[in-house]
MARGULO-567900 format. One record per residue: residue in one letter; z, y, x of N, C-alpha, C in turn. Coordinates in nm, 4 decimals. Layout:
N
  aa       n_Z       n_Y       n_X      ca_Z      ca_Y      ca_X       c_Z       c_Y       c_X
   a         Z         Y         X         Z         Y         X         Z         Y         X
...
***
This chain:
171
  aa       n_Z       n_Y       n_X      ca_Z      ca_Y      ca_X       c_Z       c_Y       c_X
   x    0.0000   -0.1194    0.0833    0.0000    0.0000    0.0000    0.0000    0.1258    0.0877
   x    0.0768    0.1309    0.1793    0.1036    0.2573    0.2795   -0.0294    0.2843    0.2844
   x   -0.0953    0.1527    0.4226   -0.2120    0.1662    0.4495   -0.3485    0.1762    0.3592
   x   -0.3229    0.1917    0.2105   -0.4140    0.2450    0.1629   -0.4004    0.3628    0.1180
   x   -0.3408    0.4054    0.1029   -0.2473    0.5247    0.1151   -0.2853    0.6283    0.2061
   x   -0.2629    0.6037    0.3242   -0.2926    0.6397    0.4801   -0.4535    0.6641    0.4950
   x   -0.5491    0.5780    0.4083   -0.6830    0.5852    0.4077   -0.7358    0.6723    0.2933
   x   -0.6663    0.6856    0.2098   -0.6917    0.7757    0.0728   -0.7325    0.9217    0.1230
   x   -0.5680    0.9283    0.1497   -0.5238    1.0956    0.2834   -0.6454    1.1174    0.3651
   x   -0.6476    1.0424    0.4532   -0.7898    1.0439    0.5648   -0.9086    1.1208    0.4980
   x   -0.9421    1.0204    0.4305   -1.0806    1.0292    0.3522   -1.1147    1.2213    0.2771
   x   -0.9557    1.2280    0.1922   -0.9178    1.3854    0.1143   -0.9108    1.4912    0.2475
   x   -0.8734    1.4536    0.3273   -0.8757    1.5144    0.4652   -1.0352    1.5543    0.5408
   x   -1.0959    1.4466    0.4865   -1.2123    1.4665    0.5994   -1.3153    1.5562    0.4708
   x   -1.2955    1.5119    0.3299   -1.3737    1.5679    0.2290   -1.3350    1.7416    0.1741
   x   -1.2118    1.7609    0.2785   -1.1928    1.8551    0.2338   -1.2400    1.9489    0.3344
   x   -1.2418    1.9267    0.4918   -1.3073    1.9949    0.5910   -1.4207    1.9798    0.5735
   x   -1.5145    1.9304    0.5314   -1.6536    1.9303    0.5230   -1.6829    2.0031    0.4245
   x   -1.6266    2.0310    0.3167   -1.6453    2.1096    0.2078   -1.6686    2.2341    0.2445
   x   -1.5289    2.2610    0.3184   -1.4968    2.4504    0.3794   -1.6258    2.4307    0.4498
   x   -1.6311    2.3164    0.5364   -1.7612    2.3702    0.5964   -1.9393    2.4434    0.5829
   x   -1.9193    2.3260    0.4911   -2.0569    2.3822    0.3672   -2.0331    2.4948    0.3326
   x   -1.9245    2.5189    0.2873   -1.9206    2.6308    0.2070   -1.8936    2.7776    0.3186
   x   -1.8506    2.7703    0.3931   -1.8277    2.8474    0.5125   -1.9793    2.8933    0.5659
   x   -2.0597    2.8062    0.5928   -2.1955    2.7939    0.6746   -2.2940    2.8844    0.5561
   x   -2.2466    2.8418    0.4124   -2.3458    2.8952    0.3090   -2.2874    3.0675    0.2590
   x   -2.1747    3.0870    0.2781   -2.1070    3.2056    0.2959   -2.2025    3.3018    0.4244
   x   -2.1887    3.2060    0.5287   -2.2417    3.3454    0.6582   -2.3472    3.3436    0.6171
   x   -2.4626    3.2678    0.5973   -2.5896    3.2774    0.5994   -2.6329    3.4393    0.4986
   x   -2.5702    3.4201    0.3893   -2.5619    3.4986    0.2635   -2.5167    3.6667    0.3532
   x   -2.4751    3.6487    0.4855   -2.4006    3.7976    0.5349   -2.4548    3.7821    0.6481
   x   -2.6271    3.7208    0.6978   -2.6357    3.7281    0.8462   -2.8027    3.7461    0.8254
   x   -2.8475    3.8798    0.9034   -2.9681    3.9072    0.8961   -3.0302    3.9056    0.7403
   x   -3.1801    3.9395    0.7081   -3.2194    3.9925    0.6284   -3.1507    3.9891    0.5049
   x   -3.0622    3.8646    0.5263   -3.0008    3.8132    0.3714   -2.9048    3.8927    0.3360
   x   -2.9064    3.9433    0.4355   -2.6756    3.9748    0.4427   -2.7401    4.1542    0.4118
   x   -2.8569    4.2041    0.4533   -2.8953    4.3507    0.4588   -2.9120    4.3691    0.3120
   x   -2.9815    4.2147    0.2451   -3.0641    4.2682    0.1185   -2.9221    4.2508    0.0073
   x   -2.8277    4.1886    0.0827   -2.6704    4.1656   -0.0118   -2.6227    4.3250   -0.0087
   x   -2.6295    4.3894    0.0813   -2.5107    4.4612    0.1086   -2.5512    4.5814   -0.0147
   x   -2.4237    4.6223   -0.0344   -2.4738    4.7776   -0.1565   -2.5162    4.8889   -0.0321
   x   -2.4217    4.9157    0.0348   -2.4614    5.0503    0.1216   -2.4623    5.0120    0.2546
   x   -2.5248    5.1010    0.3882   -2.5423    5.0071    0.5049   -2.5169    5.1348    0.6066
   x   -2.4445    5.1270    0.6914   -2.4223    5.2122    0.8121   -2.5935    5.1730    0.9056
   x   -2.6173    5.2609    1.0149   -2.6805    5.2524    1.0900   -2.6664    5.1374    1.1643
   x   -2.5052    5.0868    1.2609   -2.4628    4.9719    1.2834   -2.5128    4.8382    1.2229
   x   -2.4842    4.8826    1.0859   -2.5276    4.7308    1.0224   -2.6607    4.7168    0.9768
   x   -2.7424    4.8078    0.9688   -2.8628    4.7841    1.0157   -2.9333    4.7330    1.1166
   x   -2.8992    4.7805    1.2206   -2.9846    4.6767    1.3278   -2.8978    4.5824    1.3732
   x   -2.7700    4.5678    1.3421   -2.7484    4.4719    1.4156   -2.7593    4.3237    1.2880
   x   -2.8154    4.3681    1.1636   -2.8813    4.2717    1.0376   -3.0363    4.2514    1.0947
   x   -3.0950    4.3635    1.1470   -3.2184    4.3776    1.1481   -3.1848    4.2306    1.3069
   x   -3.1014    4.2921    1.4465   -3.1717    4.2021    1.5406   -3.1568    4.1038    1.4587
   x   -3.0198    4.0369    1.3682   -3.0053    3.9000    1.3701   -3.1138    3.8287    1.3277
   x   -3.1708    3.9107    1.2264   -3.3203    3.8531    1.1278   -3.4328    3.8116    1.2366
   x   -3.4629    3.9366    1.3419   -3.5352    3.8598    1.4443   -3.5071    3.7852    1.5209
   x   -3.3686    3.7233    1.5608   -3.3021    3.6212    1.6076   -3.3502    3.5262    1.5407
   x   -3.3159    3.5012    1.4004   -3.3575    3.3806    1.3211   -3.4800    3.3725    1.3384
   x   -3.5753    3.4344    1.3164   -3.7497    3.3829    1.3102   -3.7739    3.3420    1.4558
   x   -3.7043    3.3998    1.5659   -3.7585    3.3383    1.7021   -3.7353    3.2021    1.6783
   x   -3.5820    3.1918    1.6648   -3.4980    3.0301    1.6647   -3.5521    2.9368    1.5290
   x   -3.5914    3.0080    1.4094   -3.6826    2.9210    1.3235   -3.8250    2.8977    1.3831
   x   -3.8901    2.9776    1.4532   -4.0063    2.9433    1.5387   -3.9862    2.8490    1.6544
   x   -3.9005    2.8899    1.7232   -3.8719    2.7364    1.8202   -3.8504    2.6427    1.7601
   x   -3.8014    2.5991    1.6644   -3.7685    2.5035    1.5704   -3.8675    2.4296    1.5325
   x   -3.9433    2.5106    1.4934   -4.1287    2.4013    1.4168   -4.1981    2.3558    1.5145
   x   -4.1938    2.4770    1.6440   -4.2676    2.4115    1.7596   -4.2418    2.3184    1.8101
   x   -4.0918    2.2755    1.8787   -4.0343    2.1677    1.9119   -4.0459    2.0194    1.8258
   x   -4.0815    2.0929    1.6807   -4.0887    1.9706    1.6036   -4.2371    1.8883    1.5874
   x   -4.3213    2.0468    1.5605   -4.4401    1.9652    1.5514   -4.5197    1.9866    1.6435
   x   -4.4854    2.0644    1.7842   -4.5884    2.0967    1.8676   -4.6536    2.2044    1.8623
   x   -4.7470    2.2062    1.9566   -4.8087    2.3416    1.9045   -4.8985    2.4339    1.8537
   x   -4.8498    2.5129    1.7230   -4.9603    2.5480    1.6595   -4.9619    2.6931    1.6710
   x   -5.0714    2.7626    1.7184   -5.0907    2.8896    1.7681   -5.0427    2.9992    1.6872
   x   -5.0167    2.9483    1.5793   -4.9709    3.1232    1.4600   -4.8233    3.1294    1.4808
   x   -4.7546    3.0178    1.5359   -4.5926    3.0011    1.5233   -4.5515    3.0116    1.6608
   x   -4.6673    2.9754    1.7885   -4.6636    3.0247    1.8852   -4.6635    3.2122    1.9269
   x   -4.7581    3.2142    1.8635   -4.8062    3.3828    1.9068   -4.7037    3.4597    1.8132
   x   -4.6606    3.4587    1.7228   -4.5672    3.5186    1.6008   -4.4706    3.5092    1.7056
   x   -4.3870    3.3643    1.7263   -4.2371    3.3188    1.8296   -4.2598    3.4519    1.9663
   x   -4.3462    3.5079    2.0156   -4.3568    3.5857    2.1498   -4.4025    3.7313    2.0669
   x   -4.4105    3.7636    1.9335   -4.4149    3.8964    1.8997   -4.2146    3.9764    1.8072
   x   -4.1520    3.8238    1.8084   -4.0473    3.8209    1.7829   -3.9486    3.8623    1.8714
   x   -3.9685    3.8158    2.0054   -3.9573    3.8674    2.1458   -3.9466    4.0429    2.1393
   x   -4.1125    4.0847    2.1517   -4.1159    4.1809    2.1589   -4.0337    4.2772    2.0426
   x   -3.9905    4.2367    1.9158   -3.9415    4.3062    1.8087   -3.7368    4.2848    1.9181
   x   -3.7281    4.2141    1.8910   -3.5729    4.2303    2.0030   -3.5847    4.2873    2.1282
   x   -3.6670    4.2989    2.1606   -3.6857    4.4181    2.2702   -3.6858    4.5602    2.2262
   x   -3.7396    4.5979    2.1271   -3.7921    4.7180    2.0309   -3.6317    4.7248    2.0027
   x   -3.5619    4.6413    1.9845   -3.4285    4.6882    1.8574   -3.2736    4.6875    1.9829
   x   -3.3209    4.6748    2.0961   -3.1933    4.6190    2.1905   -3.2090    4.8284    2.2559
   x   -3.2801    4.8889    2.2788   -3.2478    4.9952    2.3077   -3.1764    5.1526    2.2322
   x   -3.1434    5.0704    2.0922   -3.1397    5.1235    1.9751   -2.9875    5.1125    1.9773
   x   -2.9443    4.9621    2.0606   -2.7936    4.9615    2.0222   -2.6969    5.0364    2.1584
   x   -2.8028    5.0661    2.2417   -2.7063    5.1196    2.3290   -2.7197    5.2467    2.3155
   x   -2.8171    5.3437    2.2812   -2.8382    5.4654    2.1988   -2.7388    5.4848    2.1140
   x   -2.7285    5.3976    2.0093   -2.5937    5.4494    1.9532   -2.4987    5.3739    1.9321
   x   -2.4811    5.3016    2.0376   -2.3201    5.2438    2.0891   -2.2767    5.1195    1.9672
   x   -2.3932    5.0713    1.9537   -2.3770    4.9600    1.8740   -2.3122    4.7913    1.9076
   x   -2.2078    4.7184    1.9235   -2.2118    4.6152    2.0143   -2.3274    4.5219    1.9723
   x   -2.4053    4.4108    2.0648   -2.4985    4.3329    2.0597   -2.4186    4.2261    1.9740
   x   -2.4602    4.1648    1.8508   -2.4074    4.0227    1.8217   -2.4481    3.9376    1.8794
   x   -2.3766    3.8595    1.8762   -2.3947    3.7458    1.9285   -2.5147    3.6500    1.8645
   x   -2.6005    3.5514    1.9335   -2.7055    3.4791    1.8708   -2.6600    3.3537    1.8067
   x   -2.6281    3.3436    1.6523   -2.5945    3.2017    1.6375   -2.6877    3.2049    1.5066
   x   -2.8236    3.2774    1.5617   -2.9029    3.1706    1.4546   -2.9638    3.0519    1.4601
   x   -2.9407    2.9705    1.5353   -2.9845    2.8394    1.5345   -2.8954    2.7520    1.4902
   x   -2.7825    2.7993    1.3849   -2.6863    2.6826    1.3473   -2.7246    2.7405    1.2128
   x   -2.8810    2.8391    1.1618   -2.8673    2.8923    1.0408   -3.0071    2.8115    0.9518
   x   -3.0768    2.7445    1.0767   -3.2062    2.6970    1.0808   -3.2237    2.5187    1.0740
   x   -3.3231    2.5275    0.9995   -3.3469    2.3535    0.9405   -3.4502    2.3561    0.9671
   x   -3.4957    2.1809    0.9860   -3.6249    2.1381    1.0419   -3.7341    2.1393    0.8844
   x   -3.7954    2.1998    0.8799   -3.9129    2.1774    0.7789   -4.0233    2.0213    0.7635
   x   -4.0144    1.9662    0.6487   -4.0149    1.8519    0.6297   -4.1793    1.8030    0.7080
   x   -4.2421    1.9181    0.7070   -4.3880    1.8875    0.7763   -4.4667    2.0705    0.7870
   x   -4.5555    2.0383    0.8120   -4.6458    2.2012    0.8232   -4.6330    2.2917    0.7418
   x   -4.6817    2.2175    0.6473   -4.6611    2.3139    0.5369   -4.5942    2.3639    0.5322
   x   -4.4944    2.2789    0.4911   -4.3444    2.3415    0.5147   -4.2665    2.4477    0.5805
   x   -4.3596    2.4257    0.6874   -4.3061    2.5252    0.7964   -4.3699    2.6369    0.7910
   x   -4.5329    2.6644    0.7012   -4.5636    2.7667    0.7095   -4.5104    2.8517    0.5773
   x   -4.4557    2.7590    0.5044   -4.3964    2.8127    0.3650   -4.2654    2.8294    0.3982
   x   -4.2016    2.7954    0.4891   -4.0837    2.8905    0.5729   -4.0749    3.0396    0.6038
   x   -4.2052    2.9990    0.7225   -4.2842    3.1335    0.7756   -4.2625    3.2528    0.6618
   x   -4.3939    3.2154    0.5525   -4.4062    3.2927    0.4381   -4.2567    3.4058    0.3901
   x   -4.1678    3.2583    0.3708   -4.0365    3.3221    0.3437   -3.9485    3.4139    0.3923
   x   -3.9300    3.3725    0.5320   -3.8607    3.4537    0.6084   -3.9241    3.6182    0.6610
   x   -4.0915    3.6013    0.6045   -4.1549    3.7373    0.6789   -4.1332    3.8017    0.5405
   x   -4.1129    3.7544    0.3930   -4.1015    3.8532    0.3190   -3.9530    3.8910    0.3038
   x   -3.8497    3.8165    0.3486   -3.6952    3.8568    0.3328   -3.7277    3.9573    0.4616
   x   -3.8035    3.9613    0.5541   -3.7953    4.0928    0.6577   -3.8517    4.1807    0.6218
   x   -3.9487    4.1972    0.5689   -3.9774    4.3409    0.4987   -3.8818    4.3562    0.4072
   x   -3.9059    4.3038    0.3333   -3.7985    4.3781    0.1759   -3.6481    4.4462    0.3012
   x   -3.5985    4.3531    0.3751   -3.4576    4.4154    0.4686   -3.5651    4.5630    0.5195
   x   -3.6665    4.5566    0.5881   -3.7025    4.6677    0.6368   -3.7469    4.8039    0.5598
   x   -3.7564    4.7441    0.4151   -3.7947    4.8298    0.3343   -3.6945    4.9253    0.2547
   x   -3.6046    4.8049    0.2828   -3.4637    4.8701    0.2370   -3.4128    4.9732    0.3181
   x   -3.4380    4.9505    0.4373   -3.3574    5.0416    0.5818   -3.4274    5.1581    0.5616
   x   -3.5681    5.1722    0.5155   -3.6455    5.2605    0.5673   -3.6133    5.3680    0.4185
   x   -3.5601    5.3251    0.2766   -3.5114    5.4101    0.2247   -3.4070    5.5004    0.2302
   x   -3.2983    5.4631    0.3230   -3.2322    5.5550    0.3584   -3.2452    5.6548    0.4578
   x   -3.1533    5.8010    0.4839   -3.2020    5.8934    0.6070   -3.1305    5.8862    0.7169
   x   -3.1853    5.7723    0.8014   -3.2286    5.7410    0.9649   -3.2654    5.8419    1.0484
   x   -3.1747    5.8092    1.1387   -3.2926    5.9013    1.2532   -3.4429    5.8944    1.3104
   x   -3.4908    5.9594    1.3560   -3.6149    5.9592    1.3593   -3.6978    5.8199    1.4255
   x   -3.5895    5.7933    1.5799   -3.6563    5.6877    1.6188   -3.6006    5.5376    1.5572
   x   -3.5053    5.5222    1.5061   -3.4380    5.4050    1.4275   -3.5659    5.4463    1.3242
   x   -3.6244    5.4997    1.2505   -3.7011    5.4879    1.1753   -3.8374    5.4400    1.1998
   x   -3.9078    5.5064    1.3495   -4.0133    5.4485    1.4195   -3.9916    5.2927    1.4290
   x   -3.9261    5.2514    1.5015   -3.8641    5.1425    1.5466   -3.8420    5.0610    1.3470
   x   -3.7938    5.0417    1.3101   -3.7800    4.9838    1.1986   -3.9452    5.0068    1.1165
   x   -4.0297    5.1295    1.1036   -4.1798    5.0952    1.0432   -4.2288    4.9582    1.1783
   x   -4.2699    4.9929    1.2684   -4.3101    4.9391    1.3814   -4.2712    4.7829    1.3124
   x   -4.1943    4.7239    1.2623   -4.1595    4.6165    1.3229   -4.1589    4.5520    1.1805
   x   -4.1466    4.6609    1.0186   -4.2480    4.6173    0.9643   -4.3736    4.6077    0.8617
   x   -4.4389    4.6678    0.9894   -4.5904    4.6677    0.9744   -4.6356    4.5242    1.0531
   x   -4.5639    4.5316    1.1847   -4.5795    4.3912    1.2392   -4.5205    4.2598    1.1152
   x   -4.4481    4.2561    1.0853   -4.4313    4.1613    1.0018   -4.4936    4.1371    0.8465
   x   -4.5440    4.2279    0.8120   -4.6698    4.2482    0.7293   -4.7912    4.1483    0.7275
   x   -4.8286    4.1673    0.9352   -4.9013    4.0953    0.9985   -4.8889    3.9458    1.0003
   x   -4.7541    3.9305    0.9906   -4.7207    3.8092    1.0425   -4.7223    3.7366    0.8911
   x   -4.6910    3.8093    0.7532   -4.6947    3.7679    0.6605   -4.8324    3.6777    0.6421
   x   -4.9209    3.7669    0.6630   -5.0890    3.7543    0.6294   -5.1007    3.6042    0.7043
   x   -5.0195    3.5808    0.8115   -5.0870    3.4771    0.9126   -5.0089    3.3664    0.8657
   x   -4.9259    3.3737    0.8188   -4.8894    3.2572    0.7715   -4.9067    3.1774    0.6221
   x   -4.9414    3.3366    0.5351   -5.0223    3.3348    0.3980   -5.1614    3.1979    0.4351
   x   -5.2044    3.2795    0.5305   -5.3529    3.2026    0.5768   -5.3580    3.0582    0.6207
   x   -5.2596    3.0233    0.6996   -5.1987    2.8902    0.7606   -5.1848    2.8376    0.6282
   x   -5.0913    2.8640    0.5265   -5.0292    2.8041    0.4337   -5.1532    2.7401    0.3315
   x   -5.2293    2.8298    0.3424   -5.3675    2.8206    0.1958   -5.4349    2.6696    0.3159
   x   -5.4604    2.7163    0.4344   -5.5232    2.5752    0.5083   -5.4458    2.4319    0.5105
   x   -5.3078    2.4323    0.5218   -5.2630    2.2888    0.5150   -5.2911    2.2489    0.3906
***
């Protein structure tokens, strides 16, 4: 009896940390990059780019993700190295105005897509949660170059929309 007892506990123990966990993991996602920008009611400058890098954090680390999985296909290649350049664009912004860098943990935010498609109907997704975040930023009054810097990046993702629109109609 103990010992089933002892295994009951265990089991309520382990079902109950996995729970928080789910539910913990589905909490940040909801408050990290484009998601967490398009949640928020009002947004400091701060939490703008540092929503904006995380969002380009995620599409690099969701782009390494498909590549590693399925190899390589040139729109998820060339997009993954213009993602680059967009965190380059947004890293001189935080020392301008004394923003701290977050930390990168979007790759514990990212899932493997079941095949191509998939992955370009990812793509699709994640380039329109970055505009709508960029569209949002760009309604409020920014300074001039946080505003350059935020069109810049998306008009590029505009781009990136189209290319994966196009990928998506071919698989």
């Amino acid at each position: 009896m103990q010992h089933q007892m002892n295994k009951i506990t265990l089991y309520g123990f382990y079902f109950f940390f996995k729970s928080t966990n789910v539910t913990h993991k589905k909490r940040q996602i909801e408050n990290y990059g484009a998601k967490g920008a398009l949640n928020a009611t009002l947004l400091t400058i701060s939490e703008m780019l540092t929503y904006a890098l995380q969002d380009e954090y995620l599409a690099q680390s969701r782009y390494d993700n498909i590549l590693e999985t399925f190899g390589y296909i040139p729109t998820f290649a060339q997009i993954k190295e213009a993602e680059l350049r967009h965190i380059n664009a947004l890293l001189p912004l935080f020392e301008r105005y004394q923003v701290p860098l977050p930390e990168d943990i979007s790759k514990s935010f990212v899932s493997t897509p079941d095949n191509i498609k998939a992955a370009f109907a990812a793509g699709v997704q994640g380039e329109k949660e970055n505009i709508a975040m960029y569209e949002k930023f760009l309604r409020y009054q920014i300074p001039n170059d946080v505003r350059l810097v935020f069109s810049r990046l998306h008009d590029a993702s505009m781009n990136h929309l189209a290319a994966f629109e196009k990928g998506l109609e071919r698989k």
